[in-house]
C-alpha positions as CSV (number, residue, x, y, z in Angstrom):
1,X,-17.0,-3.4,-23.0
2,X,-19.7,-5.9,-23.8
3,X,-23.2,-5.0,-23.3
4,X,-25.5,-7.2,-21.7
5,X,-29.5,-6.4,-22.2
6,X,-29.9,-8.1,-18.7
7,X,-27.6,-5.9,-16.4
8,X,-28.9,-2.1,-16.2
9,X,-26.8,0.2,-13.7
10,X,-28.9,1.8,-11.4
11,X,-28.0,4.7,-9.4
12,X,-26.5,3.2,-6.0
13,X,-26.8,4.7,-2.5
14,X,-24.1,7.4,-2.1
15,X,-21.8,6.3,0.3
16,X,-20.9,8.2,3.3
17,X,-17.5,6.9,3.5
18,X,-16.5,6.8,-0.3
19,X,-13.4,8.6,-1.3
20,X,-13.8,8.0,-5.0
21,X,-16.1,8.8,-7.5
22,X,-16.5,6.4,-10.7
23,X,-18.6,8.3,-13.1
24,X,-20.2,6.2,-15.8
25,X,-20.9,8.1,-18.9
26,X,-23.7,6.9,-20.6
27,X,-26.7,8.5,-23.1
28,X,-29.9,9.8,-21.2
29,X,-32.4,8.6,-24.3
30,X,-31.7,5.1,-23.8
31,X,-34.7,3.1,-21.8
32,X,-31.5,1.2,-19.8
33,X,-28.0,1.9,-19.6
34,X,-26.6,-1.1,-20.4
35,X,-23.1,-1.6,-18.8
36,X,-21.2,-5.6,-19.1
37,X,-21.6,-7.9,-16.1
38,X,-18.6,-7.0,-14.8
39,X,-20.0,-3.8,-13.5
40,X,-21.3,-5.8,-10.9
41,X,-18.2,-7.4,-9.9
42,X,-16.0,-4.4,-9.9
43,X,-18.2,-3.1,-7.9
44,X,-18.1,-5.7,-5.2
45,X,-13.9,-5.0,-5.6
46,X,-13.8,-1.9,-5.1
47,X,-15.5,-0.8,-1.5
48,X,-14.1,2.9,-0.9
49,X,-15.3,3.6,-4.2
50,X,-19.2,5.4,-5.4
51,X,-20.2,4.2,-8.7
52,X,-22.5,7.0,-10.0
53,X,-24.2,6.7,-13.6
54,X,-23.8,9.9,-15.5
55,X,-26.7,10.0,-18.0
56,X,-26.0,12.5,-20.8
57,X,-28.6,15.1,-21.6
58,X,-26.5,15.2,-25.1
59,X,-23.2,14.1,-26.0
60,X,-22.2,17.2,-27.0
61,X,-18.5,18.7,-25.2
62,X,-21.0,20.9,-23.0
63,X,-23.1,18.2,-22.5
64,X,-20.3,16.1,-20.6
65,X,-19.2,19.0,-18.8
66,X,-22.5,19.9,-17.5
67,X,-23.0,16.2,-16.6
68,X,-19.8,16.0,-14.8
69,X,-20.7,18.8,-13.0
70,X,-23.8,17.9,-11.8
71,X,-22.6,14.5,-10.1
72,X,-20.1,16.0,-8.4
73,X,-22.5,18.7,-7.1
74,X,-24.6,15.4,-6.2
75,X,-21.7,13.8,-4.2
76,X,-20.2,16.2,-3.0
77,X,-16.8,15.2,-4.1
78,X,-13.9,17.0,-5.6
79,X,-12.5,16.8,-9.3
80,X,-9.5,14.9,-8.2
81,X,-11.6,12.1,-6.4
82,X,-13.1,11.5,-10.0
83,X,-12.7,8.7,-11.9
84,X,-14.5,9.0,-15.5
85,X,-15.2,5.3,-17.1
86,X,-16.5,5.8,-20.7
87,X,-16.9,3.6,-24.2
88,X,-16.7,4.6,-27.9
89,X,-17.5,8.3,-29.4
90,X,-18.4,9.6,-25.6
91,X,-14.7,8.5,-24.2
92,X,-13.0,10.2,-26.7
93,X,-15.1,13.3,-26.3
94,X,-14.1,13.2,-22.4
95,X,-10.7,12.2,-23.4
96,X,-10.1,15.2,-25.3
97,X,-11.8,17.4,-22.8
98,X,-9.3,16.3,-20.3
99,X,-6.4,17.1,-22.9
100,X,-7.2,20.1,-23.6
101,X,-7.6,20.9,-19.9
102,X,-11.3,21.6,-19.8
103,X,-12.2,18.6,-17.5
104,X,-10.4,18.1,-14.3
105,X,-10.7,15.0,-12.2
106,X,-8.2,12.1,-10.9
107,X,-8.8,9.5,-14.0
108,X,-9.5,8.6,-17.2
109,X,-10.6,4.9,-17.9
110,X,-11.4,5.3,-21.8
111,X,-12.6,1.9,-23.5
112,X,-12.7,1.6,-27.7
113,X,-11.7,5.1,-28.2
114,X,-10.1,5.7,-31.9
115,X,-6.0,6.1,-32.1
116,X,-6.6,9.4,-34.6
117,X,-4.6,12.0,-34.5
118,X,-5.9,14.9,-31.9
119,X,-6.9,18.1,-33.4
120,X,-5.2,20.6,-30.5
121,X,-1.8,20.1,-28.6
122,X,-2.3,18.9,-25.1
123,X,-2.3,20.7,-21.9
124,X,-0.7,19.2,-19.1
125,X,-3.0,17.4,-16.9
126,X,-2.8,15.5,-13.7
127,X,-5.5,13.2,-14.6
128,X,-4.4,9.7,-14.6
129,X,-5.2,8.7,-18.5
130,X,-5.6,4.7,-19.0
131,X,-7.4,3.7,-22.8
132,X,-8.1,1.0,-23.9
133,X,-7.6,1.6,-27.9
134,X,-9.0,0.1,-31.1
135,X,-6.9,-0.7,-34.1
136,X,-8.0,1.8,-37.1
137,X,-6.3,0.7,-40.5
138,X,-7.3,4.0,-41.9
139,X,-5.8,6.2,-39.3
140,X,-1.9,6.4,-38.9
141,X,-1.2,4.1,-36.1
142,X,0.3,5.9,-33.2
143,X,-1.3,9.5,-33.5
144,X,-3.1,9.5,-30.3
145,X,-0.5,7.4,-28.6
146,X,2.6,9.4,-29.7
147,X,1.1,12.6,-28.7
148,X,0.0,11.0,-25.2
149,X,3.8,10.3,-24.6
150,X,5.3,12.6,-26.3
151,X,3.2,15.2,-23.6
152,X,4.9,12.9,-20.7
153,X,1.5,12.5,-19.4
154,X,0.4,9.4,-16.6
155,X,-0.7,7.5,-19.9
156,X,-1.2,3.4,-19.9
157,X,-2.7,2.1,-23.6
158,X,-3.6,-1.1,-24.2
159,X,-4.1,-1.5,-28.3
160,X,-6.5,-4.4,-29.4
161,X,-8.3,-5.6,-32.2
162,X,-12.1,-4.6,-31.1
163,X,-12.6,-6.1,-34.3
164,X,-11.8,-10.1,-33.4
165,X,-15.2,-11.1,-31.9
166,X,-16.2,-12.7,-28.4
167,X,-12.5,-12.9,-27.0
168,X,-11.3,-9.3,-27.9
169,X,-15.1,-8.2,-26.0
170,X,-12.8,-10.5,-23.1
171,X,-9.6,-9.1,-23.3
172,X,-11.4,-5.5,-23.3
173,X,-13.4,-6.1,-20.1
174,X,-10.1,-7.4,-18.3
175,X,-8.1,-4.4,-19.3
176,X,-10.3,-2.3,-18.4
177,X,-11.2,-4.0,-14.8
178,X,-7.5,-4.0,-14.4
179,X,-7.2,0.2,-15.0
180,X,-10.4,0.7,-12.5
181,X,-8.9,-1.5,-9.9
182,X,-5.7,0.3,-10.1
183,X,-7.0,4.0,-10.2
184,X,-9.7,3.8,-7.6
185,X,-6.6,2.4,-5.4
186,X,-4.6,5.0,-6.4
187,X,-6.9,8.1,-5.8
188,X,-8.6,6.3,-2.5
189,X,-4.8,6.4,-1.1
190,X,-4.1,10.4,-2.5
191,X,-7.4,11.5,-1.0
192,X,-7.4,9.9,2.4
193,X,-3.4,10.7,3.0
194,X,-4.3,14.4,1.8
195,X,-2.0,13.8,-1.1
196,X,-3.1,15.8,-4.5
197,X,-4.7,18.6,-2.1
198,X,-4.5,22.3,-3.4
């Protein structure tokens, strides 16, 4: 996702009538949290949804868990109305939280995570997992993806080239918008028909 020094995300008024949750990780240390302009726009598409910034105390496993935590304490919304949008090191840290079963909620939207090989075997999960992957020469190609399907998970992966400059930024941002879009419409229908419910 390209960052923009411009566009901050500030912390929205919770919506009464939201049935979603869009949790945006993000470091706490930074002065801004700097998100692309399409924040803005997804956003304005997606109406039933919250968009809650999730500022990291640290990035450590317990520090997204205890993050997590505390904005669905704030909204008073339930795992599986959770959608967690995340870039880089801190997506695959929630990634593999969700894998390993320690992180419920409805969705994953993970953008630039590395395709390496994951250290555990996964746990079944009904989290909706949709990446956005980066090419890595040095890693075998596959390793994250093989074991994602292999575990017959609800797994879409898009695999660019992070690597080629303005349009790959562009092609990033659209798959990205495109896996939001789709699971905020998704979890908005299982929540409000009761669908999903323990």
């Amino acid at each position: 996702m390209p960052e923009s020094p411009h566009c901050t995300i500030a912390t929205p008024p919770l919506r009464a009538d939201a049935h979603v949750l869009v949790g945006v990780l993000a470091v706490s240390e930074a002065p801004d949290i700097a998100v692309p302009e399409t924040f803005a726009r997804w956003r304005r598409l997606t109406p039933q949804a919250t968009w809650l910034p999730i500022a990291l105390r640290e990035t450590s496993y317990a520090g997204i868990l205890s993050g997590v935590a505390e904005a669905l304490d704030r909204t008073g919304m339930t795992p599986r109305q959770l959608i967690l949008l995340g870039e880089g090191h801190l997506a695959r840290r929630m990634l593999e939280l969700a894998l390993r079963g320690e992180l419920p909620c409805g969705g994953i939207v993970a953008v630039d995570v590395a395709a390496d090989a994951l250290p555990f075997r996964i746990v079944p999960t009904v989290a909706a997992i949709r990446l956005v992957v980066h090419r890595n020469d040095d890693a075998p190609q596959g390793s994250l993806i093989g074991a994602l399907r292999a575990a017959d998970l609800d797994a879409r992966i898009i695999n660019l080239d992070l690597t080629a400059g303005r349009g790959a930024e562009a092609a990033a941002a659209s798959a990205a918008e495109t896996f939001v879009l789709e699971l905020v419409a998704t979890i908005g229908r299982r929540t409000t028909d009761g669908a999903g419910d323990p």
